[in-house]
C-alpha positions, 0 to 999 in steps of 0.5 A: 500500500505504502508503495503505491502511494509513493508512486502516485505521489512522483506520478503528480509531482512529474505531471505538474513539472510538465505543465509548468514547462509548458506554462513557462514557453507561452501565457495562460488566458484566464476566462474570469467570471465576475458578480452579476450583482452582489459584489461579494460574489466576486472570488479570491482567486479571481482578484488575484488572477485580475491582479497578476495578469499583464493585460486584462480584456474587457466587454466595456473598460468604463463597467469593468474599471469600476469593478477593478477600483472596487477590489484595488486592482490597477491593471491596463485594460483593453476593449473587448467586445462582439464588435472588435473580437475578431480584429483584436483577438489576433493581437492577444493571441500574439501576447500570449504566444509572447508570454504574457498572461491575459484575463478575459472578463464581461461587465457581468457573469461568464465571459462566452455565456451569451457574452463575447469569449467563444472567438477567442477561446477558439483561436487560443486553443487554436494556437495552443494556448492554455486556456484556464477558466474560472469558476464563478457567476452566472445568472442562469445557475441560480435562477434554475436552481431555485425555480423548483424545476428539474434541473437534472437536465437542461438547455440554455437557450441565451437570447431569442432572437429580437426579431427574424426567427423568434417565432420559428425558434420558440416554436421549435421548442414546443416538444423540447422535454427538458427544463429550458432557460432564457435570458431576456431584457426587461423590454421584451419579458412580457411579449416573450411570456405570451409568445410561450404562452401560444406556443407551449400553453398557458398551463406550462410551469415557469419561473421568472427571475429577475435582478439575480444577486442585486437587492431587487432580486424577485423569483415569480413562479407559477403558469405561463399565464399566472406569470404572464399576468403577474408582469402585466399589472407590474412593470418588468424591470432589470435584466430577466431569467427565464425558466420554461418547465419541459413538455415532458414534466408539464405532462407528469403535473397533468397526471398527478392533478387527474389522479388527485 
């Protein structure tokens, strides 16, 4: 027993040297979550990846300025963003081939989850570059979680489309049986609601979020209609979540009311 336990102990020890070596001959790109609300959701090991990287990638440098004055982290900020991604990400690569270390963050949540983040990453894993992403916030997690629909299994849908395809898209959705989640800003909450209403029926189970992690933070479940007539007497306001119950477990509440 003591043998296998000492060569385990060389085996990681010469697994981390390698890794090193590689660390050393090129930077590390550090995908960096950061609060979507609560500034105490931001983790340690985030402040200090913002702290010791050379250059930090932001969606907006306005937004993410004040984040980093909040935490006393003085560090060059670059723009980054879904407009100029694919004419700065060559540049980054190039500093990262040189290496330096390179945080990429969003003026809130994940970078990649509905932010820019995809372009880069691709051409960094592309070019063989680490790419080390932190865990940390993002709306969607707790807003499944608390919504009291399964969340076994899942799909996260982001935006809808604002205007060409939304209808074909809810609509193809119609038989999905897994828990759906959507993001939504507060314009379009309240037509998104009645769109679902007609497509998966008013009867679906549902849970709207909204203002995940601020002070204003409200969860309104229900039915579709319920939640459909709950924000049409109260104007929808900060950016939403939406948790849609699949076809299948709408079915499984059908039977169980008919059996009682």
């Amino acid at each position: 027993m003591f043998s296998v336990a000492a060569n385990f102990s060389l085996f990681t020890i010469h697994f981390s040297f390698k890794n090193t070596n590689f660390a050393a001959d090129m930077g590390i790109l550090y995908i960096v979550p950061t609060p979507v609300g609560n500034m105490e959701d931001m983790t340690l090991r985030a402040i200090r990846v913002l702290k010791e990287a050379d250059v930090v990638l932001a969606e907006d440098t306005r937004t993410s300025g004040i984040l980093l004055k909040h935490f006393g982290i003085q560090q060059h900020l670059l723009s980054h963003h879904k407009f100029n991604e694919h004419g700065t990400s060559a540049s980054v690569i190039e500093r990262l081939q040189a290496g330096q270390t390179v945080a990429l963050v969003s003026d809130a949540g994940t970078p990649g989850i509905s932010d820019p983040g995809f372009f880069l990453v691709r051409e960094a894993v592309r070019a063989g570059i680490e790419v080390q992403t932190l865990p940390g916030a993002t709306a969607f997690v707790p807003a499944l979680v608390s919504s009291g629909l399964p969340c076994d299994r899942f799909c996260f849908e982001g935006f809808l489309p604002q205007k060409k395809g939304r209808q074909t898209k809810i609509r193809s959705l119609a038989d999905e049986s897994r828990t759906m989640v959507f993001y939504e800003s507060p314009y379009r909450v309240l037509k998104t609601l009645q769109q679902f209403s007609e497509e998966f029926g008013a009867e679906r189970q549902c849970s709207v979020c909204r203002e995940i992690s601020k002070i204003h933070e409200e969860s309104v479940r229900g039915t579709l209609a319920e939640v459909t007539a709950h924000f049409t007497e109260h104007e929808p306001r900060g950016e939403f979540v939406i948790i849609v119950a699949g076809k299948t477990e709408e079915k499984e509440e059908k039977n169980k009311k008919d059996k009682e």
